[in-house]
Every structure is written in structure tokens, then in C-alpha cells.
C-alpha positions as CSV (number, residue, x, y, z in Angstrom):
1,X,0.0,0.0,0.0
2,X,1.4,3.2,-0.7
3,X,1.8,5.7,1.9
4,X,2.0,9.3,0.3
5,X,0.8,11.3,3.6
6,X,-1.7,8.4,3.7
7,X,-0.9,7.4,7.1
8,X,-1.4,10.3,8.6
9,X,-5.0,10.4,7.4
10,X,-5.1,6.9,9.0
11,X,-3.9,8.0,12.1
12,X,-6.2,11.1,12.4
13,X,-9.5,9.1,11.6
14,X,-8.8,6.2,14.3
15,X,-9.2,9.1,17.0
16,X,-12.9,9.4,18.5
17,X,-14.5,12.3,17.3
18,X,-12.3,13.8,14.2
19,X,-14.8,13.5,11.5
20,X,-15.1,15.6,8.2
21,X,-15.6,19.3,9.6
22,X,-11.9,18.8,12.1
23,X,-10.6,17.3,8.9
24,X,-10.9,20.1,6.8
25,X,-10.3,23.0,9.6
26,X,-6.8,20.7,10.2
27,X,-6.2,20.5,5.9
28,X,-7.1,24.3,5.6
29,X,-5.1,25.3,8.1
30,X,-2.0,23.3,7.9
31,X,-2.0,22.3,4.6
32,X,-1.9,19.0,4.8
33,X,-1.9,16.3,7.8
34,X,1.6,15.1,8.5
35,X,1.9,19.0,9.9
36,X,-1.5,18.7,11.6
37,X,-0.3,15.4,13.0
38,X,2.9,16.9,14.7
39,X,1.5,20.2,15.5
40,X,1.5,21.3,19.4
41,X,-1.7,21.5,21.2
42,X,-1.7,25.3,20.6
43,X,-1.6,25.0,17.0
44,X,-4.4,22.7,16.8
45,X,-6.4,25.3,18.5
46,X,-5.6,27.9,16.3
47,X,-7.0,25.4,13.4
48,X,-10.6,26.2,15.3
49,X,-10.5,22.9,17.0
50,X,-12.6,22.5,19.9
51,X,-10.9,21.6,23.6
52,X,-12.6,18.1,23.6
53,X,-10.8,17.2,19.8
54,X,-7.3,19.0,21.2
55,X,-8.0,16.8,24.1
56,X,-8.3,13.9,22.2
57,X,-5.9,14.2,19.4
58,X,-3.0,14.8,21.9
59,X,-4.1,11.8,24.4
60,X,-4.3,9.3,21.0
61,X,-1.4,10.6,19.0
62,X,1.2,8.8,21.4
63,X,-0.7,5.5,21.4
64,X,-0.8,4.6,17.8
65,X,2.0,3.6,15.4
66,X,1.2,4.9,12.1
67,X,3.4,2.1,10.8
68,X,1.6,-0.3,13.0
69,X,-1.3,0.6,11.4
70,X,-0.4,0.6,7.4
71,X,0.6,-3.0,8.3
72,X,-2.5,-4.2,9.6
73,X,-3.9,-2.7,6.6
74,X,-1.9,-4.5,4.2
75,X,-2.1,-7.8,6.1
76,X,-6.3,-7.3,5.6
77,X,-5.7,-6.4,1.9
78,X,-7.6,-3.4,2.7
79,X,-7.7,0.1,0.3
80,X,-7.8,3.6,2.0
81,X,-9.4,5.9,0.1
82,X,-9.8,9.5,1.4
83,X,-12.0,12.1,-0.2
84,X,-9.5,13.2,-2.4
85,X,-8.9,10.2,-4.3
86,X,-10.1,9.9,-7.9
87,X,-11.7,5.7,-6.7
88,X,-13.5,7.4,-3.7
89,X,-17.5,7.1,-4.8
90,X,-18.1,10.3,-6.9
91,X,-22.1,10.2,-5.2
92,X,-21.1,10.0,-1.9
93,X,-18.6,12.9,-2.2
94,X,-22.0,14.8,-2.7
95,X,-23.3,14.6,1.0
96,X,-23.0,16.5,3.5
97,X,-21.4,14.3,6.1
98,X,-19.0,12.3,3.7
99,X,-16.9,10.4,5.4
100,X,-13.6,11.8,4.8
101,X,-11.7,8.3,5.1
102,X,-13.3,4.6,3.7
103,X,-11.7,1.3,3.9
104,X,-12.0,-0.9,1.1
105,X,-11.7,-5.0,1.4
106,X,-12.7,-5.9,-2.6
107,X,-12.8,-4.0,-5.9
108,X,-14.9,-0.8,-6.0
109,X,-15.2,-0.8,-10.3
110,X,-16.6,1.9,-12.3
111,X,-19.7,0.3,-13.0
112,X,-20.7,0.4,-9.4
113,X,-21.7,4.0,-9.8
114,X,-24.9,2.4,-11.1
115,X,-26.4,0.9,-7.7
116,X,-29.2,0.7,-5.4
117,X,-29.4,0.4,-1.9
118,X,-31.5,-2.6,-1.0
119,X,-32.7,-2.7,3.0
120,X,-35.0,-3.8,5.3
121,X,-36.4,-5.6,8.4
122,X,-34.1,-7.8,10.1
123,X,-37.3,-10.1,10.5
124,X,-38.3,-10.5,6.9
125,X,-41.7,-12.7,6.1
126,X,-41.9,-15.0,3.1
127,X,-43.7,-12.4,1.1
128,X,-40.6,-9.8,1.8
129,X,-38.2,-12.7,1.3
130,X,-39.7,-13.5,-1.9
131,X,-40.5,-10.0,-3.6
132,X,-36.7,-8.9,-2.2
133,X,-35.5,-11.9,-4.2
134,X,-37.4,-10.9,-7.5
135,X,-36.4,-7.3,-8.1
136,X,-32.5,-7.2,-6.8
137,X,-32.1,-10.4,-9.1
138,X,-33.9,-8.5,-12.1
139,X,-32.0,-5.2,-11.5
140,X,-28.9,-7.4,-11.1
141,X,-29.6,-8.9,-14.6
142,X,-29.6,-5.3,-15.3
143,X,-26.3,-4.3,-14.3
144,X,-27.0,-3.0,-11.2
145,X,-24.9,-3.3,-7.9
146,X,-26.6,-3.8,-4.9
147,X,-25.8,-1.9,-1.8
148,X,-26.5,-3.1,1.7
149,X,-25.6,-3.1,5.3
150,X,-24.8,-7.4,5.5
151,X,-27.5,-7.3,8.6
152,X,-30.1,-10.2,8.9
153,X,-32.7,-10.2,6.9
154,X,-33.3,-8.1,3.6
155,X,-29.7,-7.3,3.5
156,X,-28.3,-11.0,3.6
157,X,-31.0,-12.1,1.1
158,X,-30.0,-8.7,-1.1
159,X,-26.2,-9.8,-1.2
160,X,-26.9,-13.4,-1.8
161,X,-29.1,-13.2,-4.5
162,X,-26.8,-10.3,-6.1
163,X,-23.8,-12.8,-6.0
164,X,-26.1,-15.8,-6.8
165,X,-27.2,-14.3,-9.9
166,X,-23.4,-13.0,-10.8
167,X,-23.7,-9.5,-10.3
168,X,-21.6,-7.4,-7.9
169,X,-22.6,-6.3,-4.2
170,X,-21.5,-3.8,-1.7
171,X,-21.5,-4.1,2.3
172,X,-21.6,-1.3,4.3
173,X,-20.0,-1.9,7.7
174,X,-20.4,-0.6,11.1
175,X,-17.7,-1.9,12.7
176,X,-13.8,-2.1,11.5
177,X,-13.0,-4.5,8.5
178,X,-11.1,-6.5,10.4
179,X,-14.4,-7.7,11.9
180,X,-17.8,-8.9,10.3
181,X,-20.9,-8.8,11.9
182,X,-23.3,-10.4,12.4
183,X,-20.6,-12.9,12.5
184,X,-22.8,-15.3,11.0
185,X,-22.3,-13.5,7.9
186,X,-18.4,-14.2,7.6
187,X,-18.9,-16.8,4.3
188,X,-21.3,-14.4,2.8
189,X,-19.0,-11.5,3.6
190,X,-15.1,-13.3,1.9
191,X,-18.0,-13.4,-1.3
192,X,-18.8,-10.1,-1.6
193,X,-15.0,-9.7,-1.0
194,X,-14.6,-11.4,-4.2
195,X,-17.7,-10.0,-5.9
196,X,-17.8,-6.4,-4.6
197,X,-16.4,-5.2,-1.7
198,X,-16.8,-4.4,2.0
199,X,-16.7,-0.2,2.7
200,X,-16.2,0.9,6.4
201,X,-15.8,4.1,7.7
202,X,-14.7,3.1,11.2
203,X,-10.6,2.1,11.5
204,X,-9.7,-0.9,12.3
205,X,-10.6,-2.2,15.6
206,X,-13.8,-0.5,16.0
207,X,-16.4,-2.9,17.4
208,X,-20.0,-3.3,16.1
209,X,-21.2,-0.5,18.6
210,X,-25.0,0.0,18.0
211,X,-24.7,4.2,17.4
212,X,-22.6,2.6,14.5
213,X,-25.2,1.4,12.4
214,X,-27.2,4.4,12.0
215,X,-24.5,6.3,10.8
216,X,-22.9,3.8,8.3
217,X,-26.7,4.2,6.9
218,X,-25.9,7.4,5.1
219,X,-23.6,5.8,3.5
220,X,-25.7,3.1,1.7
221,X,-27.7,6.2,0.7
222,X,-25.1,8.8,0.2
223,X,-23.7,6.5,-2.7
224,X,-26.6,5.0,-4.5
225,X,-28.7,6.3,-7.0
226,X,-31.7,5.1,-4.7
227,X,-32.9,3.5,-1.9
228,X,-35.6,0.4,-2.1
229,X,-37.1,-0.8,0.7
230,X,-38.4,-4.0,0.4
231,X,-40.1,-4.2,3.6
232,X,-39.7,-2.6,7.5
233,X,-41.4,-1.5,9.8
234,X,-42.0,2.2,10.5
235,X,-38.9,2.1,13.7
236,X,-36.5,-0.1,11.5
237,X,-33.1,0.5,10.8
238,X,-34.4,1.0,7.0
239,X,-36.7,3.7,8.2
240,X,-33.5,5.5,9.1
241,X,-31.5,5.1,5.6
242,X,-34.9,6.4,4.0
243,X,-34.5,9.9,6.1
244,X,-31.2,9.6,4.6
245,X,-31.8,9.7,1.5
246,X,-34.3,12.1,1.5
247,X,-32.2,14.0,2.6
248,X,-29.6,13.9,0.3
249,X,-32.0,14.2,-2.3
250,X,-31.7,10.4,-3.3
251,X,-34.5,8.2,-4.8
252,X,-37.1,6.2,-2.3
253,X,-38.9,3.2,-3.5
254,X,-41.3,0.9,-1.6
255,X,-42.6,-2.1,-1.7
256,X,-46.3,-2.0,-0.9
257,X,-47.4,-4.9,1.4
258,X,-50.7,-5.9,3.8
259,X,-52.4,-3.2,6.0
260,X,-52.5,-5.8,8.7
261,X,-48.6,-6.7,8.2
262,X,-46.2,-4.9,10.9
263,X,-43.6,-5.6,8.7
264,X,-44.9,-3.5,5.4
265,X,-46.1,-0.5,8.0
266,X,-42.7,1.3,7.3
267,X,-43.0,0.5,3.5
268,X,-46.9,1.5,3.2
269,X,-46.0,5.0,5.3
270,X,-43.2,6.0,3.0
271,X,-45.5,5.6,-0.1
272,X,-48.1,7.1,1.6
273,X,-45.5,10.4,2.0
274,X,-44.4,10.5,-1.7
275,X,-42.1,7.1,-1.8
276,X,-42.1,5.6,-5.9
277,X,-44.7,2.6,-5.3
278,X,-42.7,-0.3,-6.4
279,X,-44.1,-3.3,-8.2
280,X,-41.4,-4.8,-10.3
281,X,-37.6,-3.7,-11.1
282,X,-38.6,-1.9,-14.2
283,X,-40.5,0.8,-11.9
284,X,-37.3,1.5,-10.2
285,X,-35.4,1.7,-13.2
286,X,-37.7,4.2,-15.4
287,X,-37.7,6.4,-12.3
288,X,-34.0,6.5,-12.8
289,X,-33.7,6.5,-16.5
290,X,-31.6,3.2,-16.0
291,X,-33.4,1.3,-18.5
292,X,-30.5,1.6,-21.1
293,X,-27.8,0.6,-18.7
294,X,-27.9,-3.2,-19.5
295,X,-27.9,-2.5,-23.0
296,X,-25.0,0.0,-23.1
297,X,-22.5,-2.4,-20.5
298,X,-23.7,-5.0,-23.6
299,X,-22.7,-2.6,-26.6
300,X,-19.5,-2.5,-24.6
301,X,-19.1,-5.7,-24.5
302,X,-19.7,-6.4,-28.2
303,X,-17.4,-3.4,-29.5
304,X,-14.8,-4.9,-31.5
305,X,-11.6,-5.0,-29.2
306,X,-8.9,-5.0,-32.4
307,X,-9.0,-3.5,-35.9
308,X,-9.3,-7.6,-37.0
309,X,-12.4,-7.5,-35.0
310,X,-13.9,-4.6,-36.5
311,X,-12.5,-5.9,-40.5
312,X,-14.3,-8.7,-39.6
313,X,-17.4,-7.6,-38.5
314,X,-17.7,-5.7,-42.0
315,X,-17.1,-8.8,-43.7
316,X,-20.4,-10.4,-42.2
317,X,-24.2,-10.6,-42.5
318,X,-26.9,-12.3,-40.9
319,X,-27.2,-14.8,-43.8
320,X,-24.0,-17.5,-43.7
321,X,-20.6,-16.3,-45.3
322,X,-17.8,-19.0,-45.5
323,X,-14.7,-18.6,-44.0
324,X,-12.8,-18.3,-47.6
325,X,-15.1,-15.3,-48.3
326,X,-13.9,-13.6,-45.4
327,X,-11.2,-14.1,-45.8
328,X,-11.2,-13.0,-49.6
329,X,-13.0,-10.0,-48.9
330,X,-10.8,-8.6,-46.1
331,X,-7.6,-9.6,-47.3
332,X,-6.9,-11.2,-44.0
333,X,-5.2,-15.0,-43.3
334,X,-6.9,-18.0,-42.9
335,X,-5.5,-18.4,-39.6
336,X,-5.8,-15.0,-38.1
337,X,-9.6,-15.1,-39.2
338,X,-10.4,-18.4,-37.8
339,X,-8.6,-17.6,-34.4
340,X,-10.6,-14.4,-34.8
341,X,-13.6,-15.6,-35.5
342,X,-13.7,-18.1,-32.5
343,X,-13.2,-15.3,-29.8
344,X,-15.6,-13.2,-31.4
345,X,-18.0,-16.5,-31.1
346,X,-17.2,-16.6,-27.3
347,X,-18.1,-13.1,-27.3
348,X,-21.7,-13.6,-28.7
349,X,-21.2,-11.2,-31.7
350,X,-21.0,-14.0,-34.8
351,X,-22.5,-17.6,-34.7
352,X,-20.9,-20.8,-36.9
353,X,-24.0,-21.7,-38.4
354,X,-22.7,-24.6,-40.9
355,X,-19.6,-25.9,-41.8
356,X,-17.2,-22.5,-41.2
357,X,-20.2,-20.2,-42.5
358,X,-20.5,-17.8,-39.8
359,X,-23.3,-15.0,-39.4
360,X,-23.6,-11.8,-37.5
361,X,-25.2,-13.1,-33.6
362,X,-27.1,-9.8,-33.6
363,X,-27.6,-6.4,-35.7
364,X,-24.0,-5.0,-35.1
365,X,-23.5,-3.3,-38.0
366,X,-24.3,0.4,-37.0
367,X,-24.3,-0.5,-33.5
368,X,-21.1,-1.3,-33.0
369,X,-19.5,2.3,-34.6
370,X,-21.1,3.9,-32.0
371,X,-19.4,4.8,-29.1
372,X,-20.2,4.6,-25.5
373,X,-18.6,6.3,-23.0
């Protein structure tokens, strides 16, 4: 892991009570946080610190090893990202209360700016086990990555369906990564690992404290697009993320469910206040003007990856060509068009219909000159 002043971010974020506002009054002040680190009491004052975080930063700062630290890190595989970096969520750099430090176990890819937040009851029913299932499996199949907070419940069936059906996932944790909880979860967490990845705020060490969980909450919100809750009651942890994402100006959708259910209360109150009604993925995704994501991840896909690719693709139509006319027509070898054509088989953009006839798998012709950002 490289270091690059990185540590001392490290070091300032495992101290109680230095959150974003004392991080930017110590970056604004000194310049950067290896001065803000070694700086007399005094000094930090006259950063407009308040006596409890002087207090605090002087009491810590001789009881952690910033090299200590950096190693337990690397021995985790864990990423720090702090607000500055380029791989730090661009969404959640939007709230108000970003956290200025995340820890990463897993790959954060660029694709996961196009998730959800899936939550809910800890005490789901059949019906909320069943109509969770549905939609985060459909919006998976739609490229989208599922955000949750790995509790009981809607969460652990929203991450197990996401990697069941071989999309990515995100956990939110409340607690340091050198931890999961509920420790139950500690399979379904070293998949997400390997599917997604596991986002704390907290340093390493921190224990699953219950004031924890709320916060991580705007999180899940903070760096999704929305915020679907499948079913809760109206004092669930899920109630809370809602707020959040109202008021970070995110997207709310609820799954109705029975009157006479306490678990659908929460869900049947947020529709009631303006929450999108949701029936089936597809409501969720025209409220978001997602509905071309799948097919623009599959134009990416299907772009020819070489200039053979791309001769090729000229070459073809959706009735049969042989082999020898391709390679005729594009001047190309027998060998380098057969290798070619096989990978671009595996690809699902031709199909060998016959004997080394080959035709276009799909309409490419226009489509695949047009590029996607």
C-alpha cells in the first residue's frame, strides 16, 4: 500500500470524534496532515478545533504507530481511500457528512456508480423474502450493484441473490474490516469480497457498537442512486436510511405490502409520504432513467476489441458467409480469421451456423461504430 501522507489520514481518523468538519479545519489550516499530526496543542487550536478534539488528538497521537497501522492494513488487503482520491464514490462525495476516510476489502469498479441500496427488516416474512429476491435479481440482470448493510434479513438475502445471480454487491459496515458482523455473515461477507467489496468508515478495531449502524446508513444512501425498501417497519433500521436519503436528495422506493402486516407499515408509510410505489424492477429503473444501462454495459461488451475484429465484422451478414469469403473480402489470413472468429464466437457477436459459414449473432453493423462512453 502506498503511503504518500496516507498514514497520517489513517492516524487522524482512528481518534474518537475527528470526523469531516476537524478534517478540513486541520487541511485548511496546515496544509496537509503530516503538519497537523505533529503540530503542538496550541496549534491545533488555532485550526478552530474544539478543547474536547485537542483533548483527544494529543491523548491518542502517542498511542498509535502509524506504521503499525499501514501493516494491519496491508495484512487485511484493505484500500484507503480518502476524499481526495479519484476511486472514492463520486455520489457520496456529494453529502453532506461524507466520510472523509473509507476502507475498502474488494474492488470498487466503475460500473458500481450504477447501484441501489437494497434494505430492510431484520425479520423478513416470506412475502418480503420472496418480492426482495425478485427485483434485486432482475436489477442485477440489469447491471446493477446492490448496496446493503450485511444485517439479517433483507440485506443477507439482497447480497446473496446479487452474487447468486453474478452481479456485484457492496457491504456497508459498522464496525472495523477486520471484523464482520453479524458474524454469522463471515462466508457471505469473503464473497462479496470477491464479488464487490466491503466499505467501512470506522478504523480498524472498531467494534459493532449499535450508534454505528445508523451512521454507516448514510452511506448506503449517500452513494446510490436510490434506496428500495423491500419491507420494515415504520422504527426499523431501514426507516433511518430512508430519512437519509431524502435528505440527500436520493431516490425512495417501496414495496407495498398488507395493511394488517407490521412488517410492510414502514413501507406502506413512506408511499403514503411520496415514496415511488414499487411493483417490479422496471419501476425502479424508469424512475432512474436506468433502462439503457444493461444494453449500453452489452454494446461495450460487443465493440470490436482489435481493428481484425472490426474488418471482420464488415465482412459479415446475418445470412451465412464462408470462411474463404472472409477471408477474400478482407484480405486477412486463414489463420488469423479463424482464431478471430472463435473469440468473437465466445463473445456472442457472430455464430458458426454450418460448416465454417459464420453469421452476425445480432444487428452490429451500425451498432457497434457507436461509441459509449
Amino acid at each position: 500500500m502506498k503511503d504518500n501522507g496516507l498514514k497520517f489520514w489513517v492516524g487522524l481518523n482512528v481518534i474518537p470524534g475527528i470526523g469531516r468538519v476537524k478534517f478540513a479545519q486541520l487541511e485548511s489550516y496546515f496544509g496537509d496532515l503530516e503538519s497537523a499530526w505533529k503540530a503542538p496543542a496550541a496549534e491545533l487550536k488555532k485550526a478552530g478545533l474544539d478543547n474536547n478534539a485537542v483533548d483527544a488528538i494529543t491523548a491518542w497521537r502517542p498511542k498509535i504507530s502509524l506504521d503499525d497501522e499501514m501493516v494491519k492494513l496491508e495484512q487485511y488487503g484493505i484500500q484507503v481511500l480518502t476524499y481526495h482520491d479519484d476511486q472514492y464514490p463520486t455520489r457520496l462525495k456529494e453529502i453532506y457528512d461524507y466520510p472523509p476516510v473509507i476502507y475498502i476489502r474488494g474492488t470498487l469498479l466503475p460500473e458500481d456508480e450504477w447501484c441501489i441500496s437494497v434494505v430492510g427488516t431484520r425479520r423478513a416474512t416470506v412475502y418480503g423474502r420472496q418480492v426482495t429476491e425478485e427485483i434485486v435479481a432482475d436489477l442485477v440482470r440489469n447491471k446493477i450493484t446492490i448496496v446493503s448493510g450485511l444485517a439479517k434479513g433483507i440485506d443477507t438475502i439482497a447480497h446473496q441473490v446479487a452474487l447468486d445471480t453474478g452481479g456485484r454487491t457492496i457491504a456497508i459496515s459498522g464496525c472495523g474490516l477486520d471484523a464482520v458482523y453479524p458474524s454469522e455473515n463471515l462466508n457471505l461477507a469473503k464473497r462479496i469480497i470477491q464479488q464487490g467489496a466491503l466499505i467501512s468508515e470506522y478504523a480498524l478495531g472498531t467494534k459493532p457498537k449499535a450508534e454505528n449502524f445508523p451512521r454507516r446508513n448514510r452511506i448506503m444512501s449517500g452513494m446510490s442512486l436510490g434506496v428500495l425498501i423491500t419491507e420494515a417497519d415504520v422504527t426499523s433500521g431501514a426507516m433511518i436510511t430512508a430519512n437519509f436519503a431524502i435528505e440527500q436528495n436520493r431516490e425512495v422506493f417501496a414495496v407495498p405490502g398488507s395493511i394488517l402486516s407490521p412488517a410492510s407499515r414502514g413501507t406502506n408509510h413512506l408511499i403514503q409520504e411520496g415514496a415511488k410505489l414499487v411493483r417490479s424492477y422496471s419501476d425502479i429503473l424508469e424512475e432512474l432513467n436506468l433502462t439503457a444501462v444493461a444494453q449500453q454495459l452489452e454494446m461495450k461488451e460487443v465493440l470490436p476489441a482489435t481493428d481484425t475484429e472490426s474488418a471482420l465484422l464488415k465482412q459479415l451478414r446475418p445470412e451465412p458467409t464462408h470462411i474463404d469469403e472472409v477471408c477474400r473480402t478482407s484480405g486477412l489470413p486463414v489463420a488469423t480469421v479463424s482464431s478471430t472468429l472463435a473469440m468473437m464466437e465466445l463473445k456472442g457477436m457472430v455464430k458458426q451456423v454450418g460448416p465454417m459459414s459464420y453469421v452476425l449473432a445480432r444487428e452490429l453493423r451500425q451498432e457497434y461504430k457507436v461509441k459509449i462512453d
